[in-house]
C-alpha positions in Angstrom: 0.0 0.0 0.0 1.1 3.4 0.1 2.6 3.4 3.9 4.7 0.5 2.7 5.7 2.6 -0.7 6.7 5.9 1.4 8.9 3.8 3.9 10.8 2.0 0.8 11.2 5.9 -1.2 12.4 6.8 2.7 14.5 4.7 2.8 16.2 4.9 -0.9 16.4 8.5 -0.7 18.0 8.3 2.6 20.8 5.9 1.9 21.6 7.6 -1.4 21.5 11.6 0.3 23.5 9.9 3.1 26.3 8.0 0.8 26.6 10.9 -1.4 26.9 13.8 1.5 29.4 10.8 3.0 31.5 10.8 0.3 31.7 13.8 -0.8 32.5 15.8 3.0 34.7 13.3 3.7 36.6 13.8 0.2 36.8 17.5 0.7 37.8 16.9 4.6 40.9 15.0 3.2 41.8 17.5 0.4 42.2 20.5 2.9 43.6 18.1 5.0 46.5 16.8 2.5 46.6 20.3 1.4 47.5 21.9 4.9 50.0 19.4 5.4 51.8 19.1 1.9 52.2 22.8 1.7 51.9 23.2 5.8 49.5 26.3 5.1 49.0 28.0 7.9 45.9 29.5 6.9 44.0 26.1 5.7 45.1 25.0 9.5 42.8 28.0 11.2 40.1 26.6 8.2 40.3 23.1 10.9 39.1 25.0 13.8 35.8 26.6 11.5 34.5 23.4 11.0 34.3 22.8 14.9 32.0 25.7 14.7 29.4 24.2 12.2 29.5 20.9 14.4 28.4 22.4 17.7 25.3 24.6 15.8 22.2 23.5 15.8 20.7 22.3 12.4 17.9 24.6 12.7 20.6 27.6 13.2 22.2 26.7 10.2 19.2 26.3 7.6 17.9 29.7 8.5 21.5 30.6 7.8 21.4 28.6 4.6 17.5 30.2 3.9 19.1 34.1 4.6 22.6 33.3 2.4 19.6 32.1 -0.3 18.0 35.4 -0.5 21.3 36.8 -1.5 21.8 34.6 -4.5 18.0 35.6 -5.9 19.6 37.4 -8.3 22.0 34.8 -9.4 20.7 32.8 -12.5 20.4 29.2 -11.7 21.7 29.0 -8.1 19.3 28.4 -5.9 20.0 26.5 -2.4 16.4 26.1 -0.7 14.4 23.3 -1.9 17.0 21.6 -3.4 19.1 18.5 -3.1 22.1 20.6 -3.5 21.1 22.8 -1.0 20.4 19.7 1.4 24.2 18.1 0.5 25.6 22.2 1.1 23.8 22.2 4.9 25.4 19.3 5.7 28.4 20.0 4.7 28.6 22.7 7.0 27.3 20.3 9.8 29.2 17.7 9.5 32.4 18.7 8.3 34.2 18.2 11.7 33.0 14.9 11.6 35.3 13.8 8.5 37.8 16.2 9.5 38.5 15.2 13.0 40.0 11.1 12.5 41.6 12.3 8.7 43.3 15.8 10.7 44.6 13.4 13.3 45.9 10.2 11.6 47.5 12.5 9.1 49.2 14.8 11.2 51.1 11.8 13.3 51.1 9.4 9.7 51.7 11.6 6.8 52.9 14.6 8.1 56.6 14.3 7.3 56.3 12.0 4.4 54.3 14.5 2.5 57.0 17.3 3.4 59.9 15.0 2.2 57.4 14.0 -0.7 56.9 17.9 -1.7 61.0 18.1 -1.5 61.7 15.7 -3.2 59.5 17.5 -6.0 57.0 14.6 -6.2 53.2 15.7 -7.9 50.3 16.0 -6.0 48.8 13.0 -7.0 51.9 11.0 -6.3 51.6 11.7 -2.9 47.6 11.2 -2.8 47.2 7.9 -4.3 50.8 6.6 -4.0 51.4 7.4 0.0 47.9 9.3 1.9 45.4 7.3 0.8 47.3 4.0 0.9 48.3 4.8 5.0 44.9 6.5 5.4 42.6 3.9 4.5 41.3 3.0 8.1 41.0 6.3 8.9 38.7 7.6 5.6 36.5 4.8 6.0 35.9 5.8 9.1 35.0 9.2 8.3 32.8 8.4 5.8 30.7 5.9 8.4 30.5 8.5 10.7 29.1 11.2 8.8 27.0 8.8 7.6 25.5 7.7 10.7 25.3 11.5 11.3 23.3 12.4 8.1 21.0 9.2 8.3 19.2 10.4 11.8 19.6 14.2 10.8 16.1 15.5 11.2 16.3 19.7 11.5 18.3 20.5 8.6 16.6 18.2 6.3 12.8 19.1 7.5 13.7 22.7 6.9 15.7 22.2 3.0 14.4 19.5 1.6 12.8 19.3 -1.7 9.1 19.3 -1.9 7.8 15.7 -1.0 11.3 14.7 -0.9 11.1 12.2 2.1 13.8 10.4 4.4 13.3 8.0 7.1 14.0 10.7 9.8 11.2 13.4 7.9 8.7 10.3 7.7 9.6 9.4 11.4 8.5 13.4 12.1 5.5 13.3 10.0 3.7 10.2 11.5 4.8 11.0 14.7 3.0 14.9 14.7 0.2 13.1 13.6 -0.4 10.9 16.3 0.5 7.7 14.4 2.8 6.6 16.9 3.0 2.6 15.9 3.0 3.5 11.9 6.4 6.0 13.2 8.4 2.8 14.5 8.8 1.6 11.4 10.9 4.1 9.8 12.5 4.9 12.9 13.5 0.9 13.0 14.5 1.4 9.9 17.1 4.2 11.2 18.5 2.1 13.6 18.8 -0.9 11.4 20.7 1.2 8.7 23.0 2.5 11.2 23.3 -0.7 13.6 26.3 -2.4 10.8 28.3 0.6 10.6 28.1 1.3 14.8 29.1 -2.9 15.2 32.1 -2.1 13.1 33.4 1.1 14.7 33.3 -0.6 17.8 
């Protein structure tokens, strides 16, 4: 029926919104990271201590930041944040940045640090000293990242109740919905849902 059809969209468009934002935060976490550290930029290592900042607001804080930034870019042709998937990947990108960056800033500051400054001396490329030494040492420690932020983005409920597309619907929003409506048993089942998503990656960090 169409409770049974709403909890299997849910659920798609959570795991793909969630492996996506994963990815793709965790990929930009580790090129500032490697960045910092191959050219030991001073200013990219203040960047580390912004992203604490987006971790310890609120979701609701920052979509209403993300809704006031949107009004400025009205009169930009094409961009447009609210409402969008793009918008939802940008909010939590801002949210859970700290999350990627925290394992990838510490494993490659005591792994990496001084092979990547030999590396840059030794006038090896970028890319030599991405896929030939950080990636290979930091393989543990990405994975990790990228479980993380997806546990993180799978149970998100502000930020994606606030940005999300119009009848765009994840687990966490359908938990919401049924739940404001007094549906209390229908609720479980997306919220199970949650917990059985997450349940594999929390066995293996631990």
């Amino acid at each position: 029926d169409s409770s049974n059809l709403n909890i299997i969209e849910g659920t798609l468009n959570t795991i793909l919104l969630s492996i996506v934002s994963a990815f793709l935060i965790t990929f930009l976490a580790f090129f500032i990271n490697f960045t910092k550290n191959f050219y030991n930029n001073q200013f990219l290592k203040k960047l580390g201590l912004l992203t604490i900042l987006g971790y310890s607001m609120p979701g609701a804080i920052i979509a209403i930041g993300i809704l006031n930034f949107d009004k400025l870019l009205n009169n930009l042709p094409f961009i447009t944040l609210t409402g969008t998937v793009f918008g939802l990947i940008f909010a939590y990108l801002i949210r859970f940045l700290a999350v990627a960056w925290q394992p990838l800033d510490a494993s490659m500051e005591k792994q990496c640090l001084t092979i990547n400054q030999a590396a840059r001396l030794m006038k090896r490329s970028i890319s030599y000293s991405i896929f030939r030494i950080n990636i290979p040492i930091l393989k543990k420690p990405i994975l990790l990242s990228v479980l993380l932020v997806f546990i993180d983005i799978t149970k998100e409920l502000p930020l994606t109740l606030i940005l999300r597309p119009f009848n765009f619907e994840t687990l966490s929003t359908r938990t919401y919905d049924l739940t404001s409506q007094a549906q209390i048993p229908e609720s479980s089942v997306p919220a199970l849902c949650i917990i059985l998503m997450v349940i594999l990656p929390v066995v293996w960090l631990n």
